[in-house]
N, C-alpha and C positions, 0 to 999 in steps of 0.2 A: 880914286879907284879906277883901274882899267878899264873899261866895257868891254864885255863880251868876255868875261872869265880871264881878265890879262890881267898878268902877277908881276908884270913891270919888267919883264925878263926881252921882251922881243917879242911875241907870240904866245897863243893859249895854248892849253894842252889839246885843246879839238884839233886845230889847224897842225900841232906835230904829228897827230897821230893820221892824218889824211884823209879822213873821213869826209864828203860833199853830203850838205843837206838839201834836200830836194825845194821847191817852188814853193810847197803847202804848209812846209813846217817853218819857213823864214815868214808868209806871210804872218801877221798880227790875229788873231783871234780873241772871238766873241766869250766873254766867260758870265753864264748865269747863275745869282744868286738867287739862293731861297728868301722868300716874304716870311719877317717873324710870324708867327701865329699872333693872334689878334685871341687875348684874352676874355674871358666873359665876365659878365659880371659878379656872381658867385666867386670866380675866381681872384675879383679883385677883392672881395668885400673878405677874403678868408685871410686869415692872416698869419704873416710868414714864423711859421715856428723856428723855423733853422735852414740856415744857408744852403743846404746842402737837402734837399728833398728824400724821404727814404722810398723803394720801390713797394707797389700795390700789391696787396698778398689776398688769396683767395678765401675769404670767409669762411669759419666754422660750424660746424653745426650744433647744437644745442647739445645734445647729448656728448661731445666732443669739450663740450664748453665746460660742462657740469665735471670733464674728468678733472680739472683746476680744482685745487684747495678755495682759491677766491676768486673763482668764477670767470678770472682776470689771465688772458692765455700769455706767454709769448713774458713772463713776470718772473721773476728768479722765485720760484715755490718748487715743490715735490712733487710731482706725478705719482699717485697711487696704481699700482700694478702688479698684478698676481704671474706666479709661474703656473701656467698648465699642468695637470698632473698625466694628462695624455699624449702631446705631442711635443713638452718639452719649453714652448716659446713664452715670452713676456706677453701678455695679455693686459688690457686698462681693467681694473676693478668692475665698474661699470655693465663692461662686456663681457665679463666672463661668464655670466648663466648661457646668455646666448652660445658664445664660445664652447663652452664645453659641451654644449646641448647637441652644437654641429659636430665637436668632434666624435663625441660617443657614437652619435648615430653614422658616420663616415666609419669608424670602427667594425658597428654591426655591419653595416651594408660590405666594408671589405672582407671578414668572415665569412658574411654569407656566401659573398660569389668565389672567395677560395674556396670555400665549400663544396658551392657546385663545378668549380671545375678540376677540384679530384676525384668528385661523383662521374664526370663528363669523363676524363680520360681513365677511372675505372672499368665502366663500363666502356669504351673503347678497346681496353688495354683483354679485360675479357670476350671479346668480338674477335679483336685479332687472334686470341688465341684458341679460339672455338674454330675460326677457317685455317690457319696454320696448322693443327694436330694433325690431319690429313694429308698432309705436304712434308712433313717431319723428313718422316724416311728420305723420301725422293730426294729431296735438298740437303741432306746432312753430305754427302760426297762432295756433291758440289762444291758448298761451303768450304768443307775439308782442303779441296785441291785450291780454289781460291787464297784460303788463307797461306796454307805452307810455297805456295807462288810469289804471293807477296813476301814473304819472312825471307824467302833465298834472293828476291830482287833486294831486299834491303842489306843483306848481310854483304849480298856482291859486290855492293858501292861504297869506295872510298868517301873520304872526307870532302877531298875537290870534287867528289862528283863519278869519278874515273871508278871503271871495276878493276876489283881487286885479284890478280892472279890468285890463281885456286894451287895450295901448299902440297906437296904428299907430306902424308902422316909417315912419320918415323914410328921405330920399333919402338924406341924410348917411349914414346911419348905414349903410343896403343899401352904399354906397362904401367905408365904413372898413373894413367886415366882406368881406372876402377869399372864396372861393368856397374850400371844401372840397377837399383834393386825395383823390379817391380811390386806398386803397394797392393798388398793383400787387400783383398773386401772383409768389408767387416762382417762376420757371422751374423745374420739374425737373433736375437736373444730366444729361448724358447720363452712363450707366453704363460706365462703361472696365473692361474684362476684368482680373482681374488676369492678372500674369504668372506662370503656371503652372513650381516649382520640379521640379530632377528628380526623379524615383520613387526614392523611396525603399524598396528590396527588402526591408529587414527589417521595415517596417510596413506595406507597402503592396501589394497584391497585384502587380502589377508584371506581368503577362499580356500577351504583345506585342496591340496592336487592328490591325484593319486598316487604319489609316493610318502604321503604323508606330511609334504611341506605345506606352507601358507603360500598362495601366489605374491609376490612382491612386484606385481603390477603397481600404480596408484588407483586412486579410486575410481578413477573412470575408464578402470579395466575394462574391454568390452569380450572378452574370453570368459565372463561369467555373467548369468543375469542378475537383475535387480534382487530380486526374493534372494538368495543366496550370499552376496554382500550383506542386505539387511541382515540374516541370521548368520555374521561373524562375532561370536560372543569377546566380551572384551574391551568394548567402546563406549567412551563415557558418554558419547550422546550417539542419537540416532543416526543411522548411517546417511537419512537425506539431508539431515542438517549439516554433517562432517562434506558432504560432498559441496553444498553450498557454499558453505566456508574456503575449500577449496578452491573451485569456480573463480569467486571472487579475488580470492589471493592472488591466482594467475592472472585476472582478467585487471587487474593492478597493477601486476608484474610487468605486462606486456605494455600497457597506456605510460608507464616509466619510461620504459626503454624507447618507444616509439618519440615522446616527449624530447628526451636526452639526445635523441638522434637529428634532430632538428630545432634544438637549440642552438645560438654561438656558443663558441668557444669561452672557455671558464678562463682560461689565463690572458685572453685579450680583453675581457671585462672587466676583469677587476684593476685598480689602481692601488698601486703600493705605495708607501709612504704614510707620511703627518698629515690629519688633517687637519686642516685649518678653520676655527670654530667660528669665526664670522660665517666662512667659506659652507661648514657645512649646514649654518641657520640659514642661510639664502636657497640653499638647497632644498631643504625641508620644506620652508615656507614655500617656493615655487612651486614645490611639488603637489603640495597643500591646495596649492591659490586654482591648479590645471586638476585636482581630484574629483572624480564626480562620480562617488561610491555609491551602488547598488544593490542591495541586500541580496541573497544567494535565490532566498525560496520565498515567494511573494504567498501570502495565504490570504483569498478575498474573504472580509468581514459581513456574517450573515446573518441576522437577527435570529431569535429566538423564533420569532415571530413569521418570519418567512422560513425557516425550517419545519414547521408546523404547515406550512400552509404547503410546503411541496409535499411531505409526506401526506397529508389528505388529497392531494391530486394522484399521486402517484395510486395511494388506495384505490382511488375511484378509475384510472385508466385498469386497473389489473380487475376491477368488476364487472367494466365493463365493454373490455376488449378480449380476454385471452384466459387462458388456463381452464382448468377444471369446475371451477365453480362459475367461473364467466357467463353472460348471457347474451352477448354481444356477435358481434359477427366472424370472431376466432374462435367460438369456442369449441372443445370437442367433445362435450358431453362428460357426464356424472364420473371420476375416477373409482374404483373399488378402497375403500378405507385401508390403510398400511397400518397393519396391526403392529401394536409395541412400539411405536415412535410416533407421535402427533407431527414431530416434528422435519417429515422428510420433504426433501425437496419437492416431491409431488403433490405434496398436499398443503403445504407451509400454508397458503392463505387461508387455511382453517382456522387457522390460529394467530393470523396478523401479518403483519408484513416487518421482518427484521428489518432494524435502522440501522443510517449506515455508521460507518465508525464514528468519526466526530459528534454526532450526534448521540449515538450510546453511550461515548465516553463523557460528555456533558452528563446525562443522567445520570452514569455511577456516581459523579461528582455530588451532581444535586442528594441523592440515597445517601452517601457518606457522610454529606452535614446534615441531613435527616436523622443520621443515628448516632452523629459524634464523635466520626471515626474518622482517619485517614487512609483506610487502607481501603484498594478501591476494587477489591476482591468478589466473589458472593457472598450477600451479604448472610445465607442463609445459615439454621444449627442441623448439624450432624449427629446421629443418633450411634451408639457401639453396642454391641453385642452382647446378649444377655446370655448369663452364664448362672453357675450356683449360688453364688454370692451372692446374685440380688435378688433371690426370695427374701433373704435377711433384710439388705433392701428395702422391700417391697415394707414392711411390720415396721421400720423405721420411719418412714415419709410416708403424707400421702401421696400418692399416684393415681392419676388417670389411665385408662387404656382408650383405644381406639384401634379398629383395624388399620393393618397397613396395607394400601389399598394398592394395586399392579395399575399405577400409572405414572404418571408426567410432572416432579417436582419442581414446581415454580412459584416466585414472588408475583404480587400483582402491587406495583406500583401508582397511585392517584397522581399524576403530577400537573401542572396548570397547563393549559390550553391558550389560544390568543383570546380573550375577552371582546374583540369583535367580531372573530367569524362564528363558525356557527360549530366550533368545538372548543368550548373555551374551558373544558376540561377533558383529559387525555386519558387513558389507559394503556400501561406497559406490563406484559409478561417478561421475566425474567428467568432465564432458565438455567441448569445448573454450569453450561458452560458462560455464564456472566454475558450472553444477548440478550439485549432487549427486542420484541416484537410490540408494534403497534399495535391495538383491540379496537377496531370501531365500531360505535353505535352502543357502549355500553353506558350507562347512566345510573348513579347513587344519588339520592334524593338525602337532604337532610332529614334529621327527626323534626316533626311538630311544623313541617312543611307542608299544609294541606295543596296547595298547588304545583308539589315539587319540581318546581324550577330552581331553589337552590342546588347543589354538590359539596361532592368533600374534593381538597387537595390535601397536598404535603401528607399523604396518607399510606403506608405500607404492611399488607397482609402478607401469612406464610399459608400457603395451599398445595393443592396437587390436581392436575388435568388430567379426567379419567372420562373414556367413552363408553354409556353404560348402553347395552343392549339388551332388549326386553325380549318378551315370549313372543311376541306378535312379529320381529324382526326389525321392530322401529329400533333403532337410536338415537341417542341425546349426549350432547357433549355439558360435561359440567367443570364445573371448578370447585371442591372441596375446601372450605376453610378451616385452619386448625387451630393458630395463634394471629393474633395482631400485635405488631411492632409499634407503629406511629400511625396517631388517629389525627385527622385536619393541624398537623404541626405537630402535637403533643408527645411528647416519648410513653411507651409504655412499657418500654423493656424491664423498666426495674417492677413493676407491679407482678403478682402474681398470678398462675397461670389463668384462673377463675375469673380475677380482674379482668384480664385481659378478652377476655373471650365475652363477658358480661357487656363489657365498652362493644365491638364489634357487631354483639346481636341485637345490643337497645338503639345504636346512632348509624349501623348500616343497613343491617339483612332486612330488621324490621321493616323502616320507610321501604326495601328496596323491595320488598313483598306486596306492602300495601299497593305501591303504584300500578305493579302488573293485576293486582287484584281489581284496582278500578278500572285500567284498560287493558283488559285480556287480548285484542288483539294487536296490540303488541309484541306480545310472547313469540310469534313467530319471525320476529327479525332481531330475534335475540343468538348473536354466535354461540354464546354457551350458558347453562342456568349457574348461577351464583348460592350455595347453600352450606351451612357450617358442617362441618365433619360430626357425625356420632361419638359422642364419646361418656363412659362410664368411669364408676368408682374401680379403684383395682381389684378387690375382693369382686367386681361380678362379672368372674370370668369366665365362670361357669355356663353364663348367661351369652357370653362370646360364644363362645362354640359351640352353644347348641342352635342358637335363633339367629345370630346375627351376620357369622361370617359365612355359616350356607349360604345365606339370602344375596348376600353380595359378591361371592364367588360364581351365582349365574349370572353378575349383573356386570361385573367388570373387573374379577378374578380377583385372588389378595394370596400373601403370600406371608402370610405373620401377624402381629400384635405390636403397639406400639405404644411403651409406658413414659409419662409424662410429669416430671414431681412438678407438684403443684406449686408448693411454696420456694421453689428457687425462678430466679427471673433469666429472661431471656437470654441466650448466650449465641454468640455466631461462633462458626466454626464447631470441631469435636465439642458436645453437652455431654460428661456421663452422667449428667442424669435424665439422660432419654437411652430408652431402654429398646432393642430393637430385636424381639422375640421371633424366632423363623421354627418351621420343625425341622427337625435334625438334618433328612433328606435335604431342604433346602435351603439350610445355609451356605450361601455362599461366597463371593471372592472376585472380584474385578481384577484382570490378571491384562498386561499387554501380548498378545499372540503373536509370534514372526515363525516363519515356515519355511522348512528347509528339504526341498526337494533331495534325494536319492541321485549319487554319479554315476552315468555312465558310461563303460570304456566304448571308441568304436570298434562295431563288427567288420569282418568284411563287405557286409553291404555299403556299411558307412564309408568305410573306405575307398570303395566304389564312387560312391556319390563326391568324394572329396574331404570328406569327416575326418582328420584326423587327432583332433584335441577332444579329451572327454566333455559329454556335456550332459546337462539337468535332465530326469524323467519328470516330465510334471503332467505326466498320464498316471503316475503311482501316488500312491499312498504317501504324502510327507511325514517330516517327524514336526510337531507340534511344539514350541520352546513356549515358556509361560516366564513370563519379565514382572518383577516388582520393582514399584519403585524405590528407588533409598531418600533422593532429595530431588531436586526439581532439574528435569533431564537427564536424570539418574537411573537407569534402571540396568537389573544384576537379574541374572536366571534365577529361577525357582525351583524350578519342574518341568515335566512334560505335562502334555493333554492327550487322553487318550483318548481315541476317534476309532470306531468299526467303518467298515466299509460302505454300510448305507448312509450312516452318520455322514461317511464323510459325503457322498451324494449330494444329501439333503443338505450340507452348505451350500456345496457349489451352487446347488439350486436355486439362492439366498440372492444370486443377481448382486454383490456385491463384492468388495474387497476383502479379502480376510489375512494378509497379510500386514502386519505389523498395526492390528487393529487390537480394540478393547473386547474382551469378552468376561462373560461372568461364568462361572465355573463354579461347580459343587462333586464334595467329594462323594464315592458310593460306596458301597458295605467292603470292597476289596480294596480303600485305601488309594482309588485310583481319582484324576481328577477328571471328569465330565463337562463337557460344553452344555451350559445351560439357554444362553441364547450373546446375542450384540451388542454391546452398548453403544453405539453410535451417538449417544447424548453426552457421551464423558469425552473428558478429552487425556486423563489421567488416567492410572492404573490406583488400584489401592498401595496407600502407604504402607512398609514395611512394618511400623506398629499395629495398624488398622489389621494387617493379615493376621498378626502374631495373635489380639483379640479373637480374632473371628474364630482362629487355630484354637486356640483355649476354649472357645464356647464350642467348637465342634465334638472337642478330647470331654470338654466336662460340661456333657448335655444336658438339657432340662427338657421333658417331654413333657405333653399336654395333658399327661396324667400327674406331675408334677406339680403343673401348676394349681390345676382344680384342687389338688393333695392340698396346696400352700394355701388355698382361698379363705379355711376358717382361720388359720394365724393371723391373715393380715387383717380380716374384717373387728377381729378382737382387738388388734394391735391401734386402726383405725376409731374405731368405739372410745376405747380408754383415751385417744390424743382430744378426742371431741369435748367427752365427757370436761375434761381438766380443762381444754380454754371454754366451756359456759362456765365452772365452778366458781364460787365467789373469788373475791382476789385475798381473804386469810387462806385460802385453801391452794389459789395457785402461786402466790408470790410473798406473801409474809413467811415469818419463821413462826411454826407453831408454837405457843407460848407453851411453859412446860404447866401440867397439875399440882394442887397443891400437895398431895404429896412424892412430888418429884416423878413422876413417873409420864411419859409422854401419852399424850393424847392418841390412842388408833383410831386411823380413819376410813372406815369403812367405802369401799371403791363402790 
């Protein structure tokens, strides 16, 4: 072979082509190899799998690992992998709680901020146009010349660029080209009233106006007062109840909308499609596993026992800091008694301290399964109205009478106490609107207790709170007993009236007598004296009216008779057979009152002043509406009440509310109805039946000459019932055997 690239020809291809290489590139040079790597040990000791080495790959991570069927990566298996239902992509099974978690939340957060930035350039967009409306005018010319400047620079310019010679219009052409029509404005439509539907009284204020309509305000018309809405007849409930309801409706309405406004968006949250039931168990459970539910309304748990104990602190701080009876360093001295209600707020700790709800409601509880009942009502009996009928009545049954005495119908409840403080027995009055009030310091001694330190529980009377005042000026608050219910647990309802009253005066009044008899001073930290109601045979009625109900009429006034059959047992709710005797004059009628001021138009003066909408005289004379009830929050006019002008004075005088209040009402010899006094102790009107009663005993009267008339019937009628239950028992319950010669035996009475 040639050296130096000779192919045997004569010369190389260097030497043809002319090329001299310089002194550097002829000399010989140095050429350095690499030293093998010098293996380690480990490397020798591993052993050669395959000729050919594969490249180092970067380790997995566990969770990466677990995506493998067997554990085993980089292995001909399956990869488990969901589709997205948000953004569409392959996801590993594995990763998708997490995945979808980000997306969704990447979702909200981009709603939200497109949110706020059509909030952002809303309110920009109204800024600019709030400083623009001012400039309108000035810049509409401008504008104008700008624009039609530009329109004739574009039209002027060819295609290359170049303007376009400007044509004359020919004749022809002025001919084919038609004149512009300009477009008419469109007419305003004339605006036709709508046609106004009727007032609707439970959303609408409904207030007669002076052209004879209803206002179609709503209810929070402020174009008429309160008194005058209430007296819009027509509404199935009371007008501050309908307004409540109201109220709330909107105050709903608005927490929606405000809600809604500030929520995301409803079409970028939801996800449409299949779901996938693995997909939505892992859902569930995650959502499960991150839950940490919180009940709405946390109620703390209070013993029986410290209920008790606050309510005796609470007594003792109102004795001895504040009020009227106080003696502490708030007090303000002796109040004047509030005739006809024991019950007023000025004087309430006369009579105990009301407890609060939960705790009164525990009681009715405890009364309810005292007497077997469910219904957590008062538990007391209602007497009707004694008419003609029940003279006959009267000669059928025995009957008790007793006066009926002008004061304060209440339950006195025994219930337990904590057995280690130092009231480990309780007293509750209960009044006829279903409160209970605490009694302290009262105490019943068992019978055959010579140390009376035992008491009664589980124990329930029916009475009346009357404040009696004497000749001398003194007064004494009592509590009249009439019936007992349940003695220390025991039912006594089903026993008869006599029973019942016997149980009472041998296991309570008695011990409760003796005690104060051994420690008389006592008696004077006693709130009120404890004593059974008077009460007689029916026939000694005569003996009523002449001796008995004088003596009690100076003592703490009465207004009737009140008849009691003996042998029927206890009944809650309407009893006819208690009998509720008034004289004529004053029977009468619990009626709900709402009062409707007189309209009127403004004067010129008014007008002066600015007055131009008619409004209430509530310097005149109202008109008086009288409401019965039908059913519960039921009530439908009646009547009026007729009121004279001093009359009406002496309400106002009354320091009180008289609109849409309870009042008692008695009709007078002109058929008219009369305000007899308040009931602020009710919280109902008389039942639609109850009135119809009352109306029937008013039409078919019994007077006091009547009854003394009736007194030898029934004492006769009485007599003969006696005589037959002492009689032997041939006489009251065998059949008289016949005579021997067939002829029945007479039995001389």
């Amino acid at each position: 072979m040639a050296a130096n690239g000779d192919n045997g020809r004569g010369g190389s291809l260097v030497d043809a082509s002319g090329y001299k290489f310089a002194d550097k590139d002829t000399k010989p040079g140095k050429i350095k190899l690499k030293k093998p790597i010098k293996k380690s040990k480990k490397d020798d000791a591993r052993p050669a799998t395959s000729p050919k080495a594969s490249p180092i790959l970067p380790g997995l991570n566990e969770k990466t690992m677990a995506a493998f069927p067997t554990g085993k990566p980089r292995e001909e298996d399956h990869i488990e992998s969901v589709i997205c239902k948000t953004c569409k992509r392959p996801i590993l099974k594995q990763a998708a709680v997490d995945h979808i978690r980000g997306c969704l939340k990447a979702k909200q957060e981009k709603a939200r901020k497109k949110k706020e930035a059509r909030d952002a350039a809303n309110r920009a967009k109204e800024k600019i146009d709030g400083k623009d409306d001012d400039d309108d005018k000035d810049g509409d010319d401008a504008m104008k010349g700008q624009k039609s400047a530009k329109k004739s620079a574009v039209k002027g310019m060819a295609e290359d660029g170049t303007k376009k010679g400007k044509k004359r219009k020919t004749d022809e052409d002025d001919k084919d080209k038609e004149p512009k029509k300009k477009k008419k404005k469109e007419e305003p439509k004339p605006k036709v009233p709508k046609p106004k539907g009727p007032v609707d009284v439970e959303k609408q204020c409904g207030v007669t106006l002076p052209n004879g309509a209803q206002c179609a305000r709503s209810l929070t018309c402020k174009s008429h007062s309160m008194g005058a809405k209430r007296g819009v007849p027509g509404r199935s409930l009371p007008y501050d109840m309908l307004l409540q309801a109201y109220q709330k409706k909107n105050q709903a309405r608005q927490q929606k909308a405000a809600i809604d406004a500030n929520a995301p968006l409803q079409d970028e949250m939801e996800n449409n499609g299949p779901v996938d039931s693995d997909e939505e168990k892992d859902n569930v459970m995650a959502a499960i596993g991150r839950s940490n539910p919180q009940p709405l309304v946390t109620h703390t748990v209070i013993t029986t026992k410290n209920k008790y104990r606050y309510v005796r602190i609470k007594e003792m701080l109102s004795h001895a800091l504040g009020g009227a009876r106080g003696g502490g360093l708030f007090s303000t001295g002796d109040n004047p008694p509030v005739e006809g209600n024991l019950f007023q707020p000025d004087d309430s700790n006369a009579v105990g301290i009301k407890a609060e709800p939960d705790l009164a409601d525990q009681f009715r509880r405890e009364v309810a399964a005292l007497l077997g009942r469910n219904n957590l009502n008062f538990p007391g009996a209602q007497p009707v109205s004694f008419s003609t009928k029940h003279l006959l009545e009267l000669q059928r049954e025995d009957y008790y009478v007793c006066e009926k005495t002008d004061g304060i119908r209440c339950l006195m409840y025994f219930a337990r106490g904590d057995p280690d403080s130092e009231t480990p027995e309780i007293h509750y009055l209960i009044d006829r609107k279903n409160d209970y009030r605490f009694v302290p310091g009262l105490h019943f001694p068992r019978s055959g207790d010579k140390s009376f330190q035992s008491y009664h529980v589980d124990t329930l009377v029916d009475g009346e709170l009357v404040n009696d005042t004497y000749d001398d000026g003194t007064q004494q608050l009592k509590y009249l007993v009439f019936d007992c219910l349940v003695l220390d647990g025991q039912a006594l309802m089903h026993r008869t009236l006599d029973k019942r009253l016997a149980y009472f005066k041998e296991n309570v009044l008695k011990p409760y007598r003796a005690m104060y008899e051994k420690f008389p001073e006592e008696k004077q930290h006693r709130v009120f004296v404890v004593e059974d109601k008077s009460t007689q045979v029916s026939y000694g009625i005569e003996m009523m009216f002449r001796d008995i109900i004088p003596r009690v009429k100076r003592i703490h006034g009465n207004d009737g008779l009140i008849f009691t059959c003996r042998s029927t047992p206890y009944r809650i709710g309407t009893d006819e057979h208690i009998l509720k005797w008034k004289p004529p004059a004053e029977n009468t009628i619990d009626f709900r009152m709402r009062l409707e001021f007189p309209l009127l138009e403004p004067d010129s003066d008014d007008e002066a002043d600015g007055i131009m909408q008619s409004y209430r005289d509530y310097d005149a004379i109202p008109i008086f509406h009288l409401f019965v009830m039908h059913s519960s929050n039921d009530y439908r006019p009646f009547g009026e009440l007729y009121v004279t002008p001093v009359e009406w004075e002496d309400m106002k005088a009354l320091g009180q509310p008289l609109d849409d209040t309870i009042v008692e009402c008695a009709k007078d010899e002109e058929g008219r109805w009369r305000f007899h006094r308040l009931r602020d102790d009710k919280m109902d009107a008389n039942h639609v039946s109850t009135v119809q009663k009352v109306l029937e005993s008013i039409e078919d009267r019994v007077t006091e000459d009547d009854l003394i008339r009736a007194a030898g019937a029934i004492k006769t009628a009485w007599k003969k019932r006696q005589a037959t239950q002492h009689a032997p028992p041939d006489v009251r319950g065998r059949p008289i055997p016949p005579a021997a010669n067939g002829v029945k035996r007479k039995l001389e009475e």
